[in-house]
C-alpha positions as CSV (number, residue, x, y, z in Angstrom):
1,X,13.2,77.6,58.6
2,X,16.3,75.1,58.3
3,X,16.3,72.7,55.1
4,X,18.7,70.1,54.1
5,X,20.1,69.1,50.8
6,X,20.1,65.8,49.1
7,X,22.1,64.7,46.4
8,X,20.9,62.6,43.8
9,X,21.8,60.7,40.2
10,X,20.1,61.5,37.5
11,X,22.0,60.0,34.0
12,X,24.9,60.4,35.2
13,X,24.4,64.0,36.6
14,X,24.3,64.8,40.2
15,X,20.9,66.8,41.1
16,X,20.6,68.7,44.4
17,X,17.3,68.5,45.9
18,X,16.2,70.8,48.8
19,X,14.2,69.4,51.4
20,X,11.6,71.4,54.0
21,X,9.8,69.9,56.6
22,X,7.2,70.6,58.9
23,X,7.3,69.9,62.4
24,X,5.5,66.3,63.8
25,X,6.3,63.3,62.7
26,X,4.1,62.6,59.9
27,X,3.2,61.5,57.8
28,X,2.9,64.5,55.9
29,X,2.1,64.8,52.7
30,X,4.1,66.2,50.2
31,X,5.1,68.7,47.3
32,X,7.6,68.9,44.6
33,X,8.2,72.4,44.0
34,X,9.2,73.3,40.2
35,X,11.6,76.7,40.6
36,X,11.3,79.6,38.3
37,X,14.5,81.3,37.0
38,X,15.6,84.6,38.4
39,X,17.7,86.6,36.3
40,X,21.5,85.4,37.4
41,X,19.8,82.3,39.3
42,X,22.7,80.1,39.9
43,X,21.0,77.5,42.4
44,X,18.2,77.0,44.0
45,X,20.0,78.4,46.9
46,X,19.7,81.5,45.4
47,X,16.2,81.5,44.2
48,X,14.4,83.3,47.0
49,X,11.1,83.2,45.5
50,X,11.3,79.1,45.4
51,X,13.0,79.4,48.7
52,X,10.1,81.6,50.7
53,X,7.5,79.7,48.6
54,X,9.0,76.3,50.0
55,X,9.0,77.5,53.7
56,X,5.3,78.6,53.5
57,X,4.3,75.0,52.1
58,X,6.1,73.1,54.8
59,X,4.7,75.6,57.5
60,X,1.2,74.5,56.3
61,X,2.1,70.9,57.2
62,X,3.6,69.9,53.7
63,X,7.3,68.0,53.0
64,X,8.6,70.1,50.4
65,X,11.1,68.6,47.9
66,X,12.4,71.3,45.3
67,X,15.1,69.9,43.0
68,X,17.9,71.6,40.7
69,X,16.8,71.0,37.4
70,X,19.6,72.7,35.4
71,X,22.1,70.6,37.0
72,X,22.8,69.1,33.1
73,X,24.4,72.8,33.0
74,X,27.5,74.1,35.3
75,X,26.1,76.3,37.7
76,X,28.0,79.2,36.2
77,X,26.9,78.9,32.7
78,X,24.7,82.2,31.3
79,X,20.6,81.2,32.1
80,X,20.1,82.2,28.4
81,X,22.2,78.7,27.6
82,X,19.7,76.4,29.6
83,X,16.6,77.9,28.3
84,X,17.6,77.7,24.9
85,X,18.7,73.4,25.4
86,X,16.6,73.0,28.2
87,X,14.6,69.7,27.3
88,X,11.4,68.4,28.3
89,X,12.5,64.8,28.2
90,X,15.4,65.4,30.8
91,X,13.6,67.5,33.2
92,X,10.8,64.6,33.4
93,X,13.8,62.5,34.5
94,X,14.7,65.0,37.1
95,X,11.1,65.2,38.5
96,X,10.6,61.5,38.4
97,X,14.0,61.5,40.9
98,X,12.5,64.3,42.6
99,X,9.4,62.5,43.1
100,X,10.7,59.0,44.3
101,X,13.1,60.8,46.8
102,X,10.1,62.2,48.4
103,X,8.1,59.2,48.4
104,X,10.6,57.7,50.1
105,X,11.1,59.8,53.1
106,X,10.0,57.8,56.4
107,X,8.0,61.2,57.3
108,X,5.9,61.4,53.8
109,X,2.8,59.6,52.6
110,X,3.6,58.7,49.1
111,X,0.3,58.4,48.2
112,X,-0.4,62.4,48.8
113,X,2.0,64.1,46.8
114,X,1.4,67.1,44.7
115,X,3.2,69.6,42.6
116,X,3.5,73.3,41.9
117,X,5.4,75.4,40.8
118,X,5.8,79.6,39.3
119,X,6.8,80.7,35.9
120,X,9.1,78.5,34.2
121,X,8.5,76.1,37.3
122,X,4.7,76.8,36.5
123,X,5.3,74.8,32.9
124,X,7.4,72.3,34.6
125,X,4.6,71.6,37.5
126,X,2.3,71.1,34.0
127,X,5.0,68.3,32.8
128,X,5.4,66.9,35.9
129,X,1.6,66.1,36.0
130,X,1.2,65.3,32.5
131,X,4.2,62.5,32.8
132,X,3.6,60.7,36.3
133,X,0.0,59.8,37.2
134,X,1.1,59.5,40.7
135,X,0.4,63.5,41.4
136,X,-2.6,63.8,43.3
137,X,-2.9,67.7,42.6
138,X,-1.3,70.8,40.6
139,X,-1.0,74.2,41.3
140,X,0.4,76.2,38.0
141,X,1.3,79.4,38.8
142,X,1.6,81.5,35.8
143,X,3.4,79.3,33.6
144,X,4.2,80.4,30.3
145,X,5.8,78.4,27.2
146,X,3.0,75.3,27.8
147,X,2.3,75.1,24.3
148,X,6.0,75.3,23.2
149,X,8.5,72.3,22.6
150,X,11.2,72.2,24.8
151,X,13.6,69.5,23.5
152,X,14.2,68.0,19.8
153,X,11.7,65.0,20.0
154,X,9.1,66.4,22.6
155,X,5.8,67.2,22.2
156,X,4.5,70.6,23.7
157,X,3.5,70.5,27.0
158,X,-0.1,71.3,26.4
159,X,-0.6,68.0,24.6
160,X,0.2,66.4,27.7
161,X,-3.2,67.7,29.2
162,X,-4.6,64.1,28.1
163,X,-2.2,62.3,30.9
164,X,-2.8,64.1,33.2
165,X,-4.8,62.1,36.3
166,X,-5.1,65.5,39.1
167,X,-7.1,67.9,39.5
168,X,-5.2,71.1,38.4
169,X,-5.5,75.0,40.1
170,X,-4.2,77.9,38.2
171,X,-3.3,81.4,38.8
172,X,-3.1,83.8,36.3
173,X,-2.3,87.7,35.6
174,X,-4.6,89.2,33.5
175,X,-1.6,91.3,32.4
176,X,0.4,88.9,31.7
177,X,1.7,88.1,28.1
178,X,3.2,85.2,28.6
179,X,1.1,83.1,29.1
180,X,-1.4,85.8,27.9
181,X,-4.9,85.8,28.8
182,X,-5.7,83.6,25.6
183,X,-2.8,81.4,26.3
184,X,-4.6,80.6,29.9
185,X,-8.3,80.2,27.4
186,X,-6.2,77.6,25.9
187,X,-4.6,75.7,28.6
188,X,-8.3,75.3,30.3
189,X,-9.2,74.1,26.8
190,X,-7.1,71.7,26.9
191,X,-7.9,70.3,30.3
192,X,-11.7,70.3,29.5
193,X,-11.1,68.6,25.9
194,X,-9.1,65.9,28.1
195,X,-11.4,65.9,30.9
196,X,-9.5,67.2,33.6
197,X,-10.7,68.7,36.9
198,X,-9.9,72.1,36.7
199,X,-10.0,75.6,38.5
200,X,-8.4,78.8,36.9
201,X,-8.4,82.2,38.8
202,X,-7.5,85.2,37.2
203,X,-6.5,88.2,38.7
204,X,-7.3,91.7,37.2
205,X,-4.0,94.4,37.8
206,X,-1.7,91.8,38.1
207,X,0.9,90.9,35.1
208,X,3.5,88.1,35.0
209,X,5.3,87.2,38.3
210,X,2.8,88.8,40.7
211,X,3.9,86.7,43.6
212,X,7.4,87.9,43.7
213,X,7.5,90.0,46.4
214,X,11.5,90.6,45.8
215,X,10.3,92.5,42.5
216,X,8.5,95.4,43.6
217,X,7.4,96.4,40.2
218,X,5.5,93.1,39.4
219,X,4.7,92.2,43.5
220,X,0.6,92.8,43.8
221,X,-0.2,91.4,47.7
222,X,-3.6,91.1,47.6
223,X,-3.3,88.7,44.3
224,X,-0.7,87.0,45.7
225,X,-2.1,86.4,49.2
226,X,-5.6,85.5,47.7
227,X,-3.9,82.9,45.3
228,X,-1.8,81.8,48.7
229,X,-5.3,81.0,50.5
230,X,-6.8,79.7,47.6
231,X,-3.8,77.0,46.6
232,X,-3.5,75.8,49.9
233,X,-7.7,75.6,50.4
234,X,-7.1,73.7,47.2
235,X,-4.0,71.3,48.6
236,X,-5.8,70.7,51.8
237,X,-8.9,69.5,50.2
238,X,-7.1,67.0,47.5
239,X,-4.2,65.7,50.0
240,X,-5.1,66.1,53.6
């Protein structure tokens, strides 16, 4: 499937975002899609797991809007730099640019957009709903670090859970450790406490990254394709 790049300011910093599109006219509604970090990611260009994961969406009728968000870095710098500064408080600035970008498209309905994301982008897809009340629905695939601050200044992710205005779906290893099986006890925790529609599935044999079917070690298809059918069930009931 073809995509197309746009380019747009955020502070000062150029972001790329990578668009998919289904085929009709629309309007479709739409995802922002958080990407995880490979080890020597670069771009999002290079991220094949965000790449195949955005292709799938927008074959199931979804405009798919995946930006860089460690453009604040040179693409060349080590991935060990932006994880260590990465910050909360710029990255909501990214998915706020993301967000409006896709609003805007003359083939989306802005008032159906969700967001999702895997690993690292799992966290992110939990920032992105717990700081724009926009978000119709979130899919959280394994994300760990939720309850970790990201950025002098921020508050951990989890605390967030009370701004949050979507329903939330989350998959989950139970061999994961990060987030470990208590980690995912207290993220749905959290979204009770704060009253938040939630659904957690939890998958027995599978560890961290189970939906990366470039890493055969972790890749377990039948989670994978179960928590497939289950996010889009979940996406087609909250936006279509």
């Amino acid at each position: 499937m073809t995509h197309r790049i746009e380019t747009i300011d955020v502070q000062g910093s150029p972001m790329e975002v990578f668009i998919f599109e289904p085929e009709g006219a629309g309007p479709h509604p739409g995802i922002v899609l958080c990407q995880h970090i490979p080890v020597g990611h670069t771009g999002v260009e290079n991220d094949t797991v965000t790449l195949k994961t955005a292709e799938r969406f927008a074959e199931n009728g979804y405009v798919v809007a995946a930006p860089f968000i460690f453009h604040w870095w040179p693409k060349e710098e080590e991935m060990q730099v932006k994880r260590d500064e990465f910050r909360d408080d710029w990255t909501t600035l990214d998915l706020n640019a993301a967000y409006d970008l896709l609003a805007g498209l003359d083939n989306v309905d802005g008032e159906r957009i969700a967001v999702a994301g895997h690993c690292w982008g799992g966290r992110v897809s939990w920032l992105a709903a717990g700081s724009n009340p926009r978000y119709k629905a979130c899919a959280v695939f394994y994300g760990g670090r939720i309850k970790n601050v990201l950025g002098e200044g921020t508050p951990p992710a989890i605390e967030l859970a009370p701004n949050i205005r979507c329903p939330v779906i989350g998959l989950f290893g139970n061999d994961d450790e990060n987030p470990s099986p208590a980690d995912v006890d207290d993220y749905s925790a959290a979204l009770t406490q704060a009253g938040v529609e939630h659904t957690f599935h939890r998958y027995d044999g599978a560890g961290h990254a189970f939906q990366s079917f470039n890493n055969e070690e972790r890749y377990r298809h039948e989670a994978s394709e179960d928590a497939w059918e289950k996010v889009l069930r979940f996406f087609a009931e909250k936006l279509k």
